[in-house]
C-alpha positions in Angstrom: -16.1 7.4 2.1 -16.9 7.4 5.6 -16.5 10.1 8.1 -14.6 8.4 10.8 -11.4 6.1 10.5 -12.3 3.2 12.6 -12.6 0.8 9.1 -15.4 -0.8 10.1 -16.1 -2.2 6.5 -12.4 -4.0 7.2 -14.2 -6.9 9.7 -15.4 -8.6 7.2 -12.6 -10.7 4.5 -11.5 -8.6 1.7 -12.9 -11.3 -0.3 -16.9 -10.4 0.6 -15.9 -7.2 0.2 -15.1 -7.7 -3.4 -17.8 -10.3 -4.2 -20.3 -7.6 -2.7 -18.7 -5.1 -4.9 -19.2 -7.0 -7.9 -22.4 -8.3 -7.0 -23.6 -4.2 -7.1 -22.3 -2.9 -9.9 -24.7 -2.9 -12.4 -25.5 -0.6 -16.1 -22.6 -1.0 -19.1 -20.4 1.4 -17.3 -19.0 2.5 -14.1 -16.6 5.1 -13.1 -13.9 5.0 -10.8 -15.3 7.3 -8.6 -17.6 4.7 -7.7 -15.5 1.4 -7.2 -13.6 3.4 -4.9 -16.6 4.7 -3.0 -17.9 1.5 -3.1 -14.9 -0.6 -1.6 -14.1 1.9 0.8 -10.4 2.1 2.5 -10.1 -1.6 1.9 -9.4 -1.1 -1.8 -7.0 2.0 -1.3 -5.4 -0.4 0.5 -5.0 -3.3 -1.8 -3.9 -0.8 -4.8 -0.7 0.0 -2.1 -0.5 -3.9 -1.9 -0.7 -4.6 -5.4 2.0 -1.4 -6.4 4.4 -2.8 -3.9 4.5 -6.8 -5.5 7.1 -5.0 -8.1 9.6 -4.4 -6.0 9.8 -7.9 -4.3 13.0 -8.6 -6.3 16.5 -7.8 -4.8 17.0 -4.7 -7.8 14.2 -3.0 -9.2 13.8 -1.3 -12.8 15.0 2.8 -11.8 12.2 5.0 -12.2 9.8 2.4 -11.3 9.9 3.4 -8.0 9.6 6.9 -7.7 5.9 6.8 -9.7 4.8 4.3 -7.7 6.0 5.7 -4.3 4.1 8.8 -5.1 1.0 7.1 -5.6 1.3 5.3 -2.1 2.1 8.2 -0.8 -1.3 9.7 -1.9 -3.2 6.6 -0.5 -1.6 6.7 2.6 -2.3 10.0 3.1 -5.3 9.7 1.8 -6.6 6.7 4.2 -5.0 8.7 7.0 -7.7 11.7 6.2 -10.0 9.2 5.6 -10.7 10.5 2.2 -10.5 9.9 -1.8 -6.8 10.5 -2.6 -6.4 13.4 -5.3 -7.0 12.1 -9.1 -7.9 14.8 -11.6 -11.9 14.0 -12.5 -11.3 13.2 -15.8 -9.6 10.0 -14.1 -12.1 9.3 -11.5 -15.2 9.8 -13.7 -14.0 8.0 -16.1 -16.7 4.8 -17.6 -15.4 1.5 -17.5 -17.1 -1.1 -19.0 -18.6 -3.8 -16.9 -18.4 -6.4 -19.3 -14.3 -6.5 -18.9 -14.6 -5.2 -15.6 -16.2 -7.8 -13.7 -14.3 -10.8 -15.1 -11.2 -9.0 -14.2 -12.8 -8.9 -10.8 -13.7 -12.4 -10.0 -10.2 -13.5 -10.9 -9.1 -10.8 -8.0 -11.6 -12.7 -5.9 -10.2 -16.2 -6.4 -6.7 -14.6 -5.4 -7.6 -13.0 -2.2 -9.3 -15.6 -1.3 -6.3 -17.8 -0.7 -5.0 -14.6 1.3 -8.1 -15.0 3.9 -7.0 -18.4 5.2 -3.8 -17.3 6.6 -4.2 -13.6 7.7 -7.2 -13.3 10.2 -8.2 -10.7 12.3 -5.7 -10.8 15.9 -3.6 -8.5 17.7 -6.8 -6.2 17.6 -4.6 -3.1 19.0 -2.6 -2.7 16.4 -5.7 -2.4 13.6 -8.9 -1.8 15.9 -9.1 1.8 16.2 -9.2 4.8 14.3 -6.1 6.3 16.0 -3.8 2.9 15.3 -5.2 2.9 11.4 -4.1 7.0 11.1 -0.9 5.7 12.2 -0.5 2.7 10.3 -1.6 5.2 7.2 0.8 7.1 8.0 3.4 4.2 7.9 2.5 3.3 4.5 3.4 6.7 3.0 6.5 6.6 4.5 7.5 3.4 3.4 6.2 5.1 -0.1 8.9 8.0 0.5 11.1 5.3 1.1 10.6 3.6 -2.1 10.9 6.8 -3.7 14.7 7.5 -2.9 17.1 6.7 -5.8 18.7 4.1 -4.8 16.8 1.1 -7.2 20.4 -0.2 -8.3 21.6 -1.0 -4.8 20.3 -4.5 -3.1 17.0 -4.9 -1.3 16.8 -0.6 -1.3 13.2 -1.3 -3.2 12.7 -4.4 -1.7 13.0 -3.7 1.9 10.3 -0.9 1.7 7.9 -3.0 -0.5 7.5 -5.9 2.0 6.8 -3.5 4.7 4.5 -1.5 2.5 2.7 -4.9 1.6 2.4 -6.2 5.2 0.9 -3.4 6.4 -1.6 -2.7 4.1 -2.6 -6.5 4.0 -2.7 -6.6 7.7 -5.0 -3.8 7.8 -7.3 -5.1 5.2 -7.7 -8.0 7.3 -7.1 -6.2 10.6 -4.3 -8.6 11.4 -2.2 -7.0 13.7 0.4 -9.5 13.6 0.9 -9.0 9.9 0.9 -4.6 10.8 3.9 -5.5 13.4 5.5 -7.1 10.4 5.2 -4.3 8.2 6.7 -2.0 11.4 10.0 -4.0 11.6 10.5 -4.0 8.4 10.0 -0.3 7.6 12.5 0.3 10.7 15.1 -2.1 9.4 14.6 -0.2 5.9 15.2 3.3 7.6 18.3 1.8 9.6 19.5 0.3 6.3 19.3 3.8 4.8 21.0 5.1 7.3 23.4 3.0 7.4 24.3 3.1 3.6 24.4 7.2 3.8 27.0 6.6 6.5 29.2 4.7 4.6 29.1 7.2 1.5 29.7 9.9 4.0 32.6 8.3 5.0 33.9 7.4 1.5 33.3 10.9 0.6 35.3 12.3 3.3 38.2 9.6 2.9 38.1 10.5 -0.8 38.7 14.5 0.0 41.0 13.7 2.3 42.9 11.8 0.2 42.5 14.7 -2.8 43.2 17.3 -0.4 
């Protein structure tokens, strides 16, 4: 990947980018080392979009969440350095074939594309600089940590961080800022929903030792 963080490949729609990759893969195989090379923070990010659709259901499966966190976590951190995230080698260097690859790829193209005509670069602060996309990494991986916490049984506890995980790393695929800023409210009202729910079980567990005592 590059060495700067400014995501200049992200000014073009995700859906060039994908067409371009396909168009340049060429041989029987290809390794993982080199789609994610070749795609650049742009498909980090739409591996944190695509682990977060799960959880867009008020109650998630339990253990679900915690794998999938951890591997956002790693991205966002990951797109914060502006790096590769960690994967043993045996992972990234392993050969895919082509022939099942590509198909797969052109039906991820036909997707996105319906994705381009409603989020379009705007709000250029929020996705236009190096220093804003470091943060808005950095606000991925904690909606990851958020996703993490063992709380899948309660109401929207997955849900709430998996929309904000999702709008941000769509809004900075597209470098919609208005989309980022959606992802922001909803990661604070996750945290304040935590919050809120540790509160109340502080309190019913001091009412309860009272009441033993």
């Amino acid at each position: 990947m590059r060495t700067d963080s400014a995501f200049n490949d992200t000014n073009q729609p995700l859906t060039l980018t994908l067409e371009t990759l396909i168009n340049g893969i060429e041989g029987e195989t290809v390794t993982l080392r080199q789609l994610m090379h070749a795609v650049g923070e742009q498909g980090l990010l739409l591996i944190c979009a695509l682990a977060s659709l799960p959880f867009l259901i008020p109650v998630s499966i339990p253990g679900v969440s915690t794998v999938f966190g951890a591997a956002i976590i790693l991205i966002g951190i990951a797109v914060f350095l502006n790096r590769l995230p960690w994967l043993p080698a045996r992972i990234l260097d392993k050969q895919l074939e082509t022939a099942r690859l590509v198909p797969t790829l052109r039906k991820g193209v036909r997707i996105v594309s319906r994705l381009d005509n409603y989020i379009k670069p705007r709000f250029a602060s929020f996705t236009g600089s190096a220093f804003a996309n470091r943060i808005n990494a950095l606000a991925i991986a904690a909606g990851g940590l958020l996703l993490m916490f063992p709380l899948g049984l309660i109401p929207f506890s997955n849900t709430l961080p998996g929309i904000a995980i999702l709008l941000t790393a769509l809004g900075m695929i597209q470098r919609d800022g208005a989309v980022v800023l959606g992802g922001y409210i909803f990661l604070a009202f996750t945290t304040l929903y935590f919050g809120a729910l540790g509160f109340f079980a502080l309190r019913a567990g001091n009412g309860l030792a009272s009441m033993l005592g």
